[in-house]
Backbone as ProteinMPNN parsed JSONL, in Angstrom:
{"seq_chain_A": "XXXXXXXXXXXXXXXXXXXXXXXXXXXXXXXXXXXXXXXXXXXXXXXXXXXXXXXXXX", "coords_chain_A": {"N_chain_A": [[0.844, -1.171, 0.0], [0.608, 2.126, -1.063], [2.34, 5.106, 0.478], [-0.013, 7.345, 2.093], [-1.346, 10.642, 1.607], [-2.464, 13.423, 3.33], [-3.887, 16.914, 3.124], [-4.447, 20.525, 3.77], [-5.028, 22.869, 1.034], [-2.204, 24.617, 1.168], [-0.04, 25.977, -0.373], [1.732, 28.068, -2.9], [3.247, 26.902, -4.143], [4.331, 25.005, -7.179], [2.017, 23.119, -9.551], [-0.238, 23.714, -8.711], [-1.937, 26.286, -8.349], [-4.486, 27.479, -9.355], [-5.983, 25.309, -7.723], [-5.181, 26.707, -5.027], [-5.992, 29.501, -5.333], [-8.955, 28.766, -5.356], [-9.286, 27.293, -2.662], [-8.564, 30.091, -0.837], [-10.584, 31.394, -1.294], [-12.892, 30.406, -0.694], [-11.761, 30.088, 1.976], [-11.538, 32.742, 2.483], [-14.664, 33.879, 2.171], [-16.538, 31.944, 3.699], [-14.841, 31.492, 6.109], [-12.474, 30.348, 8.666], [-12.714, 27.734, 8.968], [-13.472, 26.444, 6.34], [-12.537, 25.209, 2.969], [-10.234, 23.906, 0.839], [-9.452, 19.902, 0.429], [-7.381, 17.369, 0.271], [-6.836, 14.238, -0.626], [-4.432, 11.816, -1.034], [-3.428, 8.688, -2.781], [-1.034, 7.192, -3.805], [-0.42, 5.622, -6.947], [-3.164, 4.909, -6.38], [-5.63, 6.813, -6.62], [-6.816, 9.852, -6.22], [-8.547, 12.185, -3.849], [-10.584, 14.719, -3.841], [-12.026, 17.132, -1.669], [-14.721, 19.823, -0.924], [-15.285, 21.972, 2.131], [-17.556, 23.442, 3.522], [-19.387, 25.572, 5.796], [-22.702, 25.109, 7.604], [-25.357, 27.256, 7.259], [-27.769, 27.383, 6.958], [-30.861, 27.517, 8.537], [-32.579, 24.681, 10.509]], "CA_chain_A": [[0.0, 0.0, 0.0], [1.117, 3.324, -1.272], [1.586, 6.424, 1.659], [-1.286, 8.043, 2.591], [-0.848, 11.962, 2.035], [-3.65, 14.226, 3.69], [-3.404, 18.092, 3.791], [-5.184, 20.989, 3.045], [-3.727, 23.031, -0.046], [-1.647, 25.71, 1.826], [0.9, 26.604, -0.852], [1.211, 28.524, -4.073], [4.15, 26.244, -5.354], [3.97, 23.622, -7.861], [0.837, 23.502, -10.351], [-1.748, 24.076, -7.624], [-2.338, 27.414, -8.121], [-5.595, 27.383, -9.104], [-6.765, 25.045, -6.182], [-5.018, 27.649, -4.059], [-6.787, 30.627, -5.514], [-10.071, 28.332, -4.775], [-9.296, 27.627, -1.605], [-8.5, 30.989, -0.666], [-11.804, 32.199, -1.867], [-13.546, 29.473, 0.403], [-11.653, 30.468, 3.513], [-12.437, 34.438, 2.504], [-16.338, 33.508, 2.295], [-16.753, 31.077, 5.069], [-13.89, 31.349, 7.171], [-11.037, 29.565, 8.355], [-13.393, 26.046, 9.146], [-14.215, 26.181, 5.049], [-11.57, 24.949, 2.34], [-10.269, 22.165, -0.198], [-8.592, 19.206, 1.383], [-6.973, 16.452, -0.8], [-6.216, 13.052, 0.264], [-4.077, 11.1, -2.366], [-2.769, 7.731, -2.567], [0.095, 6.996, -4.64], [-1.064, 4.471, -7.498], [-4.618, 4.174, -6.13], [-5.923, 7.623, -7.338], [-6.952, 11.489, -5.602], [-10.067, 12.589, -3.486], [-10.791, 16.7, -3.349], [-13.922, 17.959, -1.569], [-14.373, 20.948, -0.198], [-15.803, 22.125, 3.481], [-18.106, 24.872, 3.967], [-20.299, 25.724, 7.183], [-23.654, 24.956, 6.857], [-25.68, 28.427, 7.486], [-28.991, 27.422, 6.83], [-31.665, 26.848, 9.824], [-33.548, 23.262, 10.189]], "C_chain_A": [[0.892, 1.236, 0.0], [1.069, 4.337, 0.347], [0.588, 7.419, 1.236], [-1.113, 9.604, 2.549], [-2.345, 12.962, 2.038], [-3.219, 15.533, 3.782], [-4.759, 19.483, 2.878], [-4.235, 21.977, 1.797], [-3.611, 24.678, 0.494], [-0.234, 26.415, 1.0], [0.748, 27.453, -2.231], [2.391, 27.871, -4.854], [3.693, 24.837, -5.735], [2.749, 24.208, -9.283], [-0.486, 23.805, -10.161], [-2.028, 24.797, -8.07], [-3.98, 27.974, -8.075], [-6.497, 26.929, -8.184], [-6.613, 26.21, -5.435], [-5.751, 28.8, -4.09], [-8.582, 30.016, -5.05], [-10.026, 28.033, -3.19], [-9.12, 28.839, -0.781], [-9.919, 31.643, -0.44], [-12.924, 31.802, -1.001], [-13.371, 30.001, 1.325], [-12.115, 32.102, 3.146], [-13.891, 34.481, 2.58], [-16.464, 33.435, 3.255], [-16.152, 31.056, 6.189], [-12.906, 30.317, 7.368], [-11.282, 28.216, 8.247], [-13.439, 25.479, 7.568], [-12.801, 25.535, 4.265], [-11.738, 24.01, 1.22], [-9.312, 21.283, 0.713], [-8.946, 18.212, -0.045], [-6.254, 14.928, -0.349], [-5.721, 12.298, -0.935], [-3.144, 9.933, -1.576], [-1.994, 6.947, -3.975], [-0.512, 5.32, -5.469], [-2.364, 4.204, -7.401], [-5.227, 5.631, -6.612], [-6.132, 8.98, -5.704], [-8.274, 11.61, -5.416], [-10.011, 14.01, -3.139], [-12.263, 16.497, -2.668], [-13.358, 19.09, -0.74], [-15.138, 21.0, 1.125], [-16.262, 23.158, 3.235], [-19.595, 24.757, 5.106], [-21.697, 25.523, 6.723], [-24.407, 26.24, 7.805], [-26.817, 28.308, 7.344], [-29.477, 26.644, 7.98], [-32.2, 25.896, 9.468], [-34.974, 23.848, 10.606]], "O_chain_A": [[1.763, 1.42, 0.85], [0.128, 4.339, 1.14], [0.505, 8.099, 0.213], [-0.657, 10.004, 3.621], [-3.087, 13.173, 1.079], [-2.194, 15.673, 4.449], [-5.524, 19.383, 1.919], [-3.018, 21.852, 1.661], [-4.414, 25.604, 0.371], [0.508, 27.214, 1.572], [-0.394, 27.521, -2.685], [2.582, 28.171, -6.032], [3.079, 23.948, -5.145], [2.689, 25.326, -9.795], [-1.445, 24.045, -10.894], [-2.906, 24.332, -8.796], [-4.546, 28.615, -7.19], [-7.475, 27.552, -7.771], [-7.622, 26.834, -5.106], [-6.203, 29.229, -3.028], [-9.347, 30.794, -4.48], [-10.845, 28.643, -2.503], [-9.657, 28.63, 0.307], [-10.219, 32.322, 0.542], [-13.775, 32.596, -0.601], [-14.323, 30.533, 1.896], [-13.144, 32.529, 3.671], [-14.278, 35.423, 3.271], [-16.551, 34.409, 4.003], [-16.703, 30.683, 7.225], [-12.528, 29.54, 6.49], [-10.506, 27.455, 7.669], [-13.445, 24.26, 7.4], [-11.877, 25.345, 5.057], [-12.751, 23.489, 0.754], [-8.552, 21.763, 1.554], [-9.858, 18.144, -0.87], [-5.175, 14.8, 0.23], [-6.518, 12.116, -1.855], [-2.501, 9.966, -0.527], [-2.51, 6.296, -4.883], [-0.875, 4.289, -4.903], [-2.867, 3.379, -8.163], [-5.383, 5.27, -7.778], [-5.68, 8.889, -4.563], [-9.129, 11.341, -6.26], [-9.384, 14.397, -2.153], [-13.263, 15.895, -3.06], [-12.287, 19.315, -0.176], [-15.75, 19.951, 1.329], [-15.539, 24.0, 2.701], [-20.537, 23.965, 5.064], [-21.951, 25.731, 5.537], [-24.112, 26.28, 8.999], [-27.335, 29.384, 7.643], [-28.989, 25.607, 8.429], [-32.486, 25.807, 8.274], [-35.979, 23.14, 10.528]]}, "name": "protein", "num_of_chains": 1, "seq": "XXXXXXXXXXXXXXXXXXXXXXXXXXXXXXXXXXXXXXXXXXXXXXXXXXXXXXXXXX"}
């Protein structure tokens, strides 16, 4: 089994950039709880979702 790499996307190097400008835009909205987070596993493939607060009453 490949390593496990979890994080949220906190840089502007590499080819991210665009995530980063989306995440950015998330935490400026929502706040710091909101984001993209990326969990990848080497050979087995890449999961994105994003987080945002939920603001609507039940």
């Amino acid at each position: 089994m490949g390593e496990l790499q979890h994080s949220r996307i906190q840089s502007r190097e590499g080819t991210g950039l665009a995530l980063y400008n989306v995440n950015q835009r998330l935490i400026h909205h929502f706040g710091e709880g909101a984001g993209l987070h990326i969990e990848s596993e080497l050979e087995k493939g890449t999961c994105i979702w994003f987080k945002v607060p939920n603001t609507q009453s039940l």
